[in-house]
C-alpha positions as CSV (number, residue, x, y, z in Angstrom):
1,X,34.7,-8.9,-2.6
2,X,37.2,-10.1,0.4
3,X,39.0,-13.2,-1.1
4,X,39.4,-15.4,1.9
5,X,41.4,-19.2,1.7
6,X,39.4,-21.9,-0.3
7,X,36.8,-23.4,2.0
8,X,39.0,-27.0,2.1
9,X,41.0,-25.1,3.9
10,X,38.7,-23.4,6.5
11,X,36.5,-26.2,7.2
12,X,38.5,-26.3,10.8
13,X,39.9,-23.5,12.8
14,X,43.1,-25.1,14.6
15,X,44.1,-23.5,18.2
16,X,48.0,-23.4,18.4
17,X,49.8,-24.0,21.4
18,X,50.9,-20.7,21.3
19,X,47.8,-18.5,21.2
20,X,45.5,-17.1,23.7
21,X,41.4,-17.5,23.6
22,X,39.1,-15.7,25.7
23,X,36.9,-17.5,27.6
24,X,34.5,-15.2,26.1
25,X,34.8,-17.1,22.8
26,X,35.2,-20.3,24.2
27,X,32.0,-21.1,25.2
28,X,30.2,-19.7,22.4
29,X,28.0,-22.4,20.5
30,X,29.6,-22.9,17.8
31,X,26.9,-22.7,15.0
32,X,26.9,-18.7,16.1
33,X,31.2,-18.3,15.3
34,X,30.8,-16.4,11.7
35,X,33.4,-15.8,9.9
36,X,32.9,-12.7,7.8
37,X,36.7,-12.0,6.7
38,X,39.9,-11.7,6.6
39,X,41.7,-9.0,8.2
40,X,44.9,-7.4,6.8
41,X,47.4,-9.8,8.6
42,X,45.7,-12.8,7.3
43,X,43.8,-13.9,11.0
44,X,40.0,-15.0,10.4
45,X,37.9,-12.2,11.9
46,X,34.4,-13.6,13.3
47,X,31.1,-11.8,13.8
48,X,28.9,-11.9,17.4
49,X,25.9,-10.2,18.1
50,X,25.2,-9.9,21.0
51,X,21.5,-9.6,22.4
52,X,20.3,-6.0,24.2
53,X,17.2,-6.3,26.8
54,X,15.9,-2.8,27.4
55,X,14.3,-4.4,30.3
56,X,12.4,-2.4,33.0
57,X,11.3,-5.3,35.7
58,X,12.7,-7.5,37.6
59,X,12.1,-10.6,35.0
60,X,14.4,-10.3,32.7
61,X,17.3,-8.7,34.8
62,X,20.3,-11.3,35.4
63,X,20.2,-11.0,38.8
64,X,17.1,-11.4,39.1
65,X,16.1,-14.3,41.4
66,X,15.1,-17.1,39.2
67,X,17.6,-16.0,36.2
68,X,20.1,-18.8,35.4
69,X,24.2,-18.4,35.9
70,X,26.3,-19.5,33.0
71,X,26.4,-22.9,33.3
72,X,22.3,-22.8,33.2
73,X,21.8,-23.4,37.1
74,X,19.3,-21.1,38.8
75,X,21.2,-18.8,41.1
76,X,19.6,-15.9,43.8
77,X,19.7,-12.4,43.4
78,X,22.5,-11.1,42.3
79,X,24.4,-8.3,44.7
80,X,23.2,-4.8,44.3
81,X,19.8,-5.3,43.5
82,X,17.9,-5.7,40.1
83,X,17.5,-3.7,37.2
84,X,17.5,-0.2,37.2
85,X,14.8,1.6,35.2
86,X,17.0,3.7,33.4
87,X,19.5,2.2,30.9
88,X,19.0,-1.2,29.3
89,X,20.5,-4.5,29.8
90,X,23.0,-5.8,27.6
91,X,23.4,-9.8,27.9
92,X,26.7,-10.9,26.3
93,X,25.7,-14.2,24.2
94,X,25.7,-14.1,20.5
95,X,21.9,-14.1,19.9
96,X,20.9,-14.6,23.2
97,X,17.0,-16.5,23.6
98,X,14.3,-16.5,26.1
99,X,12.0,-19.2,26.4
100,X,7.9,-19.4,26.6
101,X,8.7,-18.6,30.3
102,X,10.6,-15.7,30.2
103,X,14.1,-17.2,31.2
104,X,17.3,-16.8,29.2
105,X,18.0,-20.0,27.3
106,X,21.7,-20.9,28.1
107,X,23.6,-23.4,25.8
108,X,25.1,-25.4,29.1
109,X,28.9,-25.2,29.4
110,X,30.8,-27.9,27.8
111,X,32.3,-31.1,30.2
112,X,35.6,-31.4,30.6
113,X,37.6,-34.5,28.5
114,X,38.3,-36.2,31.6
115,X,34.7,-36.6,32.7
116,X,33.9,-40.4,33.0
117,X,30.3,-40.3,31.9
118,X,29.2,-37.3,30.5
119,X,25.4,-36.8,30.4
120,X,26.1,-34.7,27.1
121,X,27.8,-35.3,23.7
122,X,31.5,-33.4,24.1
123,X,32.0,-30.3,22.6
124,X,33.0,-30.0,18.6
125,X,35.9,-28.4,17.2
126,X,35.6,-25.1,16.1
127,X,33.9,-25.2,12.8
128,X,32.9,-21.3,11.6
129,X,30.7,-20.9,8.3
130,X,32.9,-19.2,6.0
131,X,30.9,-16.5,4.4
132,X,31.2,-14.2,1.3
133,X,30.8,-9.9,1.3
134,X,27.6,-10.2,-0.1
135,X,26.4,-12.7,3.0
136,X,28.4,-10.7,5.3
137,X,25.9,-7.8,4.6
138,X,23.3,-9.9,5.1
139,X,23.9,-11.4,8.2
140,X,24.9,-7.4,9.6
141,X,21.5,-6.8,8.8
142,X,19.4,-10.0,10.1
143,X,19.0,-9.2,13.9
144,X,17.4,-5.7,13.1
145,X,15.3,-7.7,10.8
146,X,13.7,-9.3,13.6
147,X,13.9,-6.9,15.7
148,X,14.1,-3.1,16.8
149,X,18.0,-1.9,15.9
150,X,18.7,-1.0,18.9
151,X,18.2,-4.5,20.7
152,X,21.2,-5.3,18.9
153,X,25.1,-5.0,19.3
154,X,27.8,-6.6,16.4
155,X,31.4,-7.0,17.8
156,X,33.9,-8.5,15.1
157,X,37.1,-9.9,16.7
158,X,39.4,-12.7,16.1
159,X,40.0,-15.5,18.2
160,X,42.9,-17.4,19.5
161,X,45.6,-15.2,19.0
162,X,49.1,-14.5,20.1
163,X,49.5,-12.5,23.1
164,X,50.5,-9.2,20.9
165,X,47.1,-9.3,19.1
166,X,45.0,-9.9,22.6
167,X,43.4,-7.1,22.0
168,X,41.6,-8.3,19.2
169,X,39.3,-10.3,21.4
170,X,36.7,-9.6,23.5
171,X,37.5,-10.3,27.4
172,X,35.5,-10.6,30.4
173,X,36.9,-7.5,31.9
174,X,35.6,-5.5,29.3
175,X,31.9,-7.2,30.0
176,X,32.1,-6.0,33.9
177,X,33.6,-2.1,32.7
178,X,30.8,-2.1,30.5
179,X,28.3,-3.2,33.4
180,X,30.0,-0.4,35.5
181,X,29.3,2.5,33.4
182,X,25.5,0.9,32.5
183,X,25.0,1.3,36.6
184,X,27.2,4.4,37.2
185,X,25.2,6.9,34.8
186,X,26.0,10.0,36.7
187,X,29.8,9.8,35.8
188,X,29.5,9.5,32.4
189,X,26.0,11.1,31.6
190,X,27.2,14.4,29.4
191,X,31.0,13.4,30.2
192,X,34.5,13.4,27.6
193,X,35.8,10.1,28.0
194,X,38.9,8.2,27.7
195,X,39.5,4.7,26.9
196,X,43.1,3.0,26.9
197,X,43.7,-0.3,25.5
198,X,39.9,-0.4,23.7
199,X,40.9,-3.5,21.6
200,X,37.4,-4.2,20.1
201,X,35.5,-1.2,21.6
202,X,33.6,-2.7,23.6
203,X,33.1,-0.5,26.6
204,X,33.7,2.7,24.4
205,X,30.6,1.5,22.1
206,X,28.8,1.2,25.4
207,X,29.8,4.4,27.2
208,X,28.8,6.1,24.1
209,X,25.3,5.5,24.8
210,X,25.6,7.3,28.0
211,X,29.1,9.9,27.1
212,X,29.0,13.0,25.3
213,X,32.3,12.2,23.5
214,X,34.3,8.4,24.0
215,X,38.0,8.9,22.5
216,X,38.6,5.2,21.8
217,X,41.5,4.6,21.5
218,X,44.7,1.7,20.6
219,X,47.5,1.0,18.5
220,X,48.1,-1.0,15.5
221,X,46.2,0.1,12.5
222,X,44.6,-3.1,11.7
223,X,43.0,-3.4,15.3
224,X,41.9,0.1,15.0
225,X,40.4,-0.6,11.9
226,X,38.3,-3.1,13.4
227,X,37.2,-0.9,16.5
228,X,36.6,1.5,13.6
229,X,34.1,-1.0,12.2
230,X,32.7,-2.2,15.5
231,X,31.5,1.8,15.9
232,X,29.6,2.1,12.9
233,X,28.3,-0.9,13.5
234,X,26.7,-0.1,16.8
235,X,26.0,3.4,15.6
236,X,22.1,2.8,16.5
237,X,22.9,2.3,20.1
238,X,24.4,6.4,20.6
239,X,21.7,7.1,18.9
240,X,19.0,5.4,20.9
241,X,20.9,6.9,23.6
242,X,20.3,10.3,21.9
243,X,16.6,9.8,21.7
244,X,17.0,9.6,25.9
245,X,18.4,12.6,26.2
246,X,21.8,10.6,26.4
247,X,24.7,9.4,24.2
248,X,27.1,10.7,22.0
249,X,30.0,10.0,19.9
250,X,32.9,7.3,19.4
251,X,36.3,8.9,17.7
252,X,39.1,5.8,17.3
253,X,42.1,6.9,17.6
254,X,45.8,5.8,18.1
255,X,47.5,6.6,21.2
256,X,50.8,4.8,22.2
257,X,51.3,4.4,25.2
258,X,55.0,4.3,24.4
259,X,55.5,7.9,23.0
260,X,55.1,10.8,25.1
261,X,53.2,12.7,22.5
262,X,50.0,12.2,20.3
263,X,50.2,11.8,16.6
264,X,48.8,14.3,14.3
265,X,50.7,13.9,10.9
266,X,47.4,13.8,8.9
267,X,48.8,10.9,6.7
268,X,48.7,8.3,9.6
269,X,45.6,6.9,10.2
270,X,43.7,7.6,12.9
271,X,45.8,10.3,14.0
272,X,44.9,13.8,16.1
273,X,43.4,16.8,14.9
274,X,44.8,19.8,16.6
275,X,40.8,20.6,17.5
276,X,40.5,16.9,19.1
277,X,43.6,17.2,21.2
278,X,42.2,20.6,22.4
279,X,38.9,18.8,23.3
280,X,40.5,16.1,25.5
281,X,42.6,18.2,27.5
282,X,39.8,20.7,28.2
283,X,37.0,18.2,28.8
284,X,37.9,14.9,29.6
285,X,36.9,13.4,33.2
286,X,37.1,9.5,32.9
287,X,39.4,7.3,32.0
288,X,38.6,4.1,31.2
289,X,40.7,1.0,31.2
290,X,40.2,-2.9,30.8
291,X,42.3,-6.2,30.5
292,X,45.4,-4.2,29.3
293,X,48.0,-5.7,32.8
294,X,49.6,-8.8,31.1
295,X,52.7,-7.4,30.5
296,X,54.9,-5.5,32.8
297,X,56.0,-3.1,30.6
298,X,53.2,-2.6,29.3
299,X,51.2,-1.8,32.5
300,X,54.8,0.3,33.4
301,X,53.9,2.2,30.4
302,X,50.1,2.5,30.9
303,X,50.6,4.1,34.3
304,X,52.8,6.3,33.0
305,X,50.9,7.6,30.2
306,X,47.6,7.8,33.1
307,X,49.7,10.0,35.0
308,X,51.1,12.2,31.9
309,X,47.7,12.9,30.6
310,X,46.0,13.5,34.5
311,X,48.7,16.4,34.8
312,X,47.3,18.0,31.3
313,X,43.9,17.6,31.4
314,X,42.2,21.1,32.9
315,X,40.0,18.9,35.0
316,X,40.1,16.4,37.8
317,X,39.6,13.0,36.4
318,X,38.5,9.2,37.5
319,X,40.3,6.2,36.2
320,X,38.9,3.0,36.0
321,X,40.6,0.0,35.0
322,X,39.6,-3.7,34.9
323,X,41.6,-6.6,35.7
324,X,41.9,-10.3,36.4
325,X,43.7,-11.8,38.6
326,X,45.0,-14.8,36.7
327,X,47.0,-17.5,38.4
328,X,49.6,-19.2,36.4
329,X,52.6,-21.9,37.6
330,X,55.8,-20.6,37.0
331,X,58.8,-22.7,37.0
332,X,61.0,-19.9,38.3
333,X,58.7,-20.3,41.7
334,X,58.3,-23.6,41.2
335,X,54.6,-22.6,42.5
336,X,51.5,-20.8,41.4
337,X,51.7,-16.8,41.3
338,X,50.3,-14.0,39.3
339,X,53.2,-12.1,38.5
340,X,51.6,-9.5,36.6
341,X,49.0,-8.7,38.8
342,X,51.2,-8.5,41.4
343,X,52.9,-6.0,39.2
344,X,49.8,-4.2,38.6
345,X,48.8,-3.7,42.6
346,X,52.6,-2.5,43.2
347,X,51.9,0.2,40.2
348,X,48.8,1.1,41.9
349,X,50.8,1.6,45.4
350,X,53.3,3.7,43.5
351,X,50.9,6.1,42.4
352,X,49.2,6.6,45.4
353,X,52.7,7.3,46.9
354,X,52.9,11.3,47.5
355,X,55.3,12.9,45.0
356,X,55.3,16.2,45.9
357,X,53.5,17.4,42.2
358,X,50.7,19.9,41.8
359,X,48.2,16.4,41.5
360,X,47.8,13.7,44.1
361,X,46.1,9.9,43.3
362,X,43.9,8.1,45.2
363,X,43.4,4.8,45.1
364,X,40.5,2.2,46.1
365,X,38.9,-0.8,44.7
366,X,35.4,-0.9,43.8
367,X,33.1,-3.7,45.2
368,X,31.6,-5.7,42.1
369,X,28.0,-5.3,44.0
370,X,26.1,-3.5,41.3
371,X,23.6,-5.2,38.8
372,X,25.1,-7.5,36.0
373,X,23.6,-6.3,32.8
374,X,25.7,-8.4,30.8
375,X,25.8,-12.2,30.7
376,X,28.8,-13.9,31.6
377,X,30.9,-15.1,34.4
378,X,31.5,-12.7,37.2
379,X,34.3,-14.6,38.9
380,X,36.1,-13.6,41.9
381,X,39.3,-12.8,40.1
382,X,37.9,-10.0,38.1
383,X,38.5,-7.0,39.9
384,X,37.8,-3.2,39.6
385,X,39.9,-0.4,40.6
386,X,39.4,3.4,40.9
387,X,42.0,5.8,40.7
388,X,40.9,9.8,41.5
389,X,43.7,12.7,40.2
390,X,42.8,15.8,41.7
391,X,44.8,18.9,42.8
392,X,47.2,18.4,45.9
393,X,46.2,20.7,48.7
């Protein structure tokens, strides 16, 4: 059994100045944070589960008219229609409830401090139940218990942690890639795929229900072991996919974006085989990527690697990365900027820039109009952005 820290010692979880939580997390009630263990670095890792709607009318699709936003308010039809007939809808909430009515039951956000007279008690701290192996098990197991497997999908992930271990969140970003590939079937249906920066796995555990093979992939053996987890946990959902003629399989593995070559000394975890590497060159056609531009080196070194593997995969390829546009003040500028996106948007320009290789990039955004199968907030910051590598003529 995990030995985790005496429960006088977990009865609060305290947010550091220092660390970074996803709004994702944030707003999550917190009698659903669970805290199943400790990870290998000593950070409490939670478990969410997260509600899947199969739905196939209009009255349980988010955008829907009627359906609530996240603060609980009614809101019209959301753009690009309602729910398509094939695929399923995957609302992001752990444990996500409908009333007698039909309508998604949305805990209502909390109010800020500074209201005056709030109509509702103020939000608690952070309390998690601290749970054993043996309950752990147990609470893996309790949605299928009341209901089909595949209506259910189990992230673990940490919260509030430094900006190196981001990753190990989940982050709105990752919600709208995954609504992209659940209303963009046709480039991913049968397709090799590609994910950089997976963190959790997220998008890779849903463009497995969709992709023949998702190469999920990160760095950092402790994150990969829990994106590792996170797969067989969702196992059910590739193979639901698989009963529709669809879906396929998740393989983690590491990929530095810092190293010009992938690993395949068999006693590093999560390394290459020599058959895998084969596989991805000859086959892959998408590339997926998703709240991975907070750093400019780091983006500096994403591009680069996007651009390395484009020129040695046999086939013309699509990128698509998520990003938000976050606005921070800076007291260099002594005004409000995003810095890295900016940085992000003049790596996009780069690319596009003709260099004179045997591959050319094109670059456009992609309007957020399709359906919203997930549940969360679709703000105008969170962008989406295509990149096509195909020969130069």
């Amino acid at each position: 059994m995990v030995q985790l820290a005496p429960p006088a010692a977990m009865d609060e979880i305290t947010f550091r100045s220092d660390t970074v939580l996803s709004d994702v997390h944030l707003y999550t009630p917190n009698h659903r944070h669970l805290m199943v263990r400790l990870n290998a670095v000593g950070q409490p890792v939670f478990l969410s589960q997260f509600k899947l709607l199969w739905s196939r009318d209009a009255e349980t699709d988010p955008g829907a008219e009627g359906a609530r936003d996240t603060d609980g308010h009614a809101q019209g039809p959301a753009p690009g229609g309602g729910c398509s007939t094939e695929g399923f809808s995957l609302w992001a909430g752990a444990g996500a409830q409908l009333d007698e009515d039909g309508d998604l039951a949305v805990e209502r956000r909390p109010r800020a401090a500074s209201d005056p007279d709030p109509a509702e008690p103020r939000r608690a701290k952070v309390q998690p139940m601290v749970l054993t192996q043996q309950e752990d098990d147990d609470v893996a197991g309790g949605d299928a218990q009341d209901s089909s497997p595949q209506d259910v999908i189990q992230i673990e992930h940490t919260m509030a942690t430094p900006l190196e271990d981001v990753g190990k969140q989940v982050w709105r970003g990752a919600l709208l890639l995954a609504d992209y590939i659940l209303s963009q079937r046709d480039l991913f249906e049968g397709r090799t795929v590609l994910e950089l920066g997976a963190g959790t796995g997220l998008a890779s555990i849903v463009a497995a229900t969709v992709a023949q093979t998702v190469y999920c992939t990160d760095v950092g053996a402790d994150l990969l072991t829990m994106c590792q987890r996170n797969v067989a946990l969702n196992s059910h959902l590739a193979a639901a996919g698989e009963a529709r003629g669809a879906g396929g399989t998740v393989k983690v593995k590491e990929l530095d974006w810092l190293k010009d070559d992938l690993c395949t000394d068999p006693e590093v975890p999560f390394s290459w085989s020599e058959e895998d590497i084969s596989d991805l060159y000859a086959h892959t056609t998408v590339l997926l990527a998703a709240e991975v531009f907070y750093d400019d080196d780091l983006t500096d070194a994403l591009f680069k690697t996007l651009s390395r593997l484009a020129h040695r995969f046999r086939n013309a390829c699509t990128a698509i990365l998520s990003v938000e546009k976050r606005l921070n003040f800076t007291l260099r500028h002594l005004d409000v900027t995003c810095e890295a996106y900016d940085h992000f948007r003049a790596s996009l320009e780069a690319l596009e820039r003709p260099a004179g290789g045997p591959l050319r990039f094109m670059v456009e955004p992609v309007e957020a109009s399709f359906p919203q199968r997930l549940l969360y907030e679709r703000i105008q910051q969170l962008e989406l952005w295509k990149i096509i590598a195909e020969p130069a003529t």
